[in-house]
N, C-alpha and C positions, 0 to 999 in steps of 0.2 A: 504494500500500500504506500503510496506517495503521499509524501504531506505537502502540503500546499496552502500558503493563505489564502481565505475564501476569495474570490472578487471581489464580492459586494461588502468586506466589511473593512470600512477605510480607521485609519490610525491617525488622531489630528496633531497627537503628539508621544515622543517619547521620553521618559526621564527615567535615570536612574538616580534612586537615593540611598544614604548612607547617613547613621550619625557622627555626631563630633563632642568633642567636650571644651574644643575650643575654635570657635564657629568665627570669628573674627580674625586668628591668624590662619583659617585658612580661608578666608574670605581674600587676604592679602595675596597670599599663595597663589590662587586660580586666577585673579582678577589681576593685583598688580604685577605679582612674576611671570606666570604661565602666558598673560593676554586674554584671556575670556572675559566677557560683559557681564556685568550682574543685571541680570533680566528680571528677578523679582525677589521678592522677601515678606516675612510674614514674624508676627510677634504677636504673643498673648492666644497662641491655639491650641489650648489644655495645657497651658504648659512650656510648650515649645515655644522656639523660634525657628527660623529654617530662612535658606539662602538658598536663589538657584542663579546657575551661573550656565552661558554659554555660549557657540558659538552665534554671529550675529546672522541673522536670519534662517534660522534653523529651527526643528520643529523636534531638534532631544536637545537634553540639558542635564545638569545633573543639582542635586541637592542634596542639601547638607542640613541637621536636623540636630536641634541642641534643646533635651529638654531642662525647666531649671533646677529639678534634681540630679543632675547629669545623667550623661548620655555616653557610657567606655562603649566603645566600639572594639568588636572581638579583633584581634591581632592579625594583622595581614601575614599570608606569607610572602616569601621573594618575587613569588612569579604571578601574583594578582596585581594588574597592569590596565592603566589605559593609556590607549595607543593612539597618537597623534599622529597620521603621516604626512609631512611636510617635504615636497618636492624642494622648495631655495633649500639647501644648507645654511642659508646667511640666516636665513629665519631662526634656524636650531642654533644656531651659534649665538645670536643677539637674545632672545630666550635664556640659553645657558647661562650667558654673562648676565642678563639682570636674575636670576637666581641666585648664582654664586653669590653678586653681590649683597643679599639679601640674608645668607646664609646657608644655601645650600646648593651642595655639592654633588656631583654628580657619582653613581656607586656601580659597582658591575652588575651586571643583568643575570639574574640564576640561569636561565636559558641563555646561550652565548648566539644564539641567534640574532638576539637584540641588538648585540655589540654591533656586530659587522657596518649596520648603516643606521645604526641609532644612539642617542643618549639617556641613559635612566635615570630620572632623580626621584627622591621619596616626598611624597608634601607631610607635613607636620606632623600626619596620624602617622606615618610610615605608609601610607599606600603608595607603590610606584606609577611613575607617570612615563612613556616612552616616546619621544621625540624621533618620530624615524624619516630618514631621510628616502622616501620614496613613495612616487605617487600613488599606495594603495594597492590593496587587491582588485 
């Protein structure tokens, strides 16, 4: 049996979300290192706060979810990645430098796939983020 998404059932948007316990430095992380737009946000909903960020004109984003009894988020491993594929290299490299200069550095990729035409860095929870230098699958 083939799976297939139906025709008729359209997708107006997609997000992924995740919590944080500190929803402001990684507010700084996506928005002023990474380059993503903060598209929306929300305060006072049971609790929470929550950030979404992404790219501009695009219909996924991701979000970030802080409630105010905290919110640990279970431990990443190495190889839990989002993957950004950027054809300029100048784009990954101007990236890089306003992170480093930020404070963070770039770490080897558990999969050495990554390495070859990519950069890994961790945003503040430790999730990796991969800069790859090629235009996509």
């Amino acid at each position: 049996m083939e799976n297939k998404w139906p025709d008729n059932m359209q997708v107006a948007q997609v997000r992924m979300a995740r919590p944080t316990d500190q929803i402001k430095i990684v507010e700084n992380f996506y928005c002023e290192g990474l380059g993503l737009q903060k598209i929306g946000s929300f305060q006072g909903h049971a609790g929470y706060e929550g950030l979404m960020v992404g790219l501009p004109d695009s219909n996924y984003h991701l979000e970030f979810t802080q409630h105010e009894d905290g919110s640990p988020c279970p431990s990443p491993t190495k190889d839990n990645l989002l993957v950004f594929y950027l054809p300029n290299r100048k784009n990954i490299q101007e990236i890089t430098q306003r992170l480093k200069a930020m404070g963070y550095e770039t770490v080897p990729p558990e999969n050495p796939y990554w390495e070859k035409s990519g950069v890994t860095i961790e945003d503040p929870d430790g999730w990796r983020i991969v800069l790859m230098n090629t235009s996509g699958i």
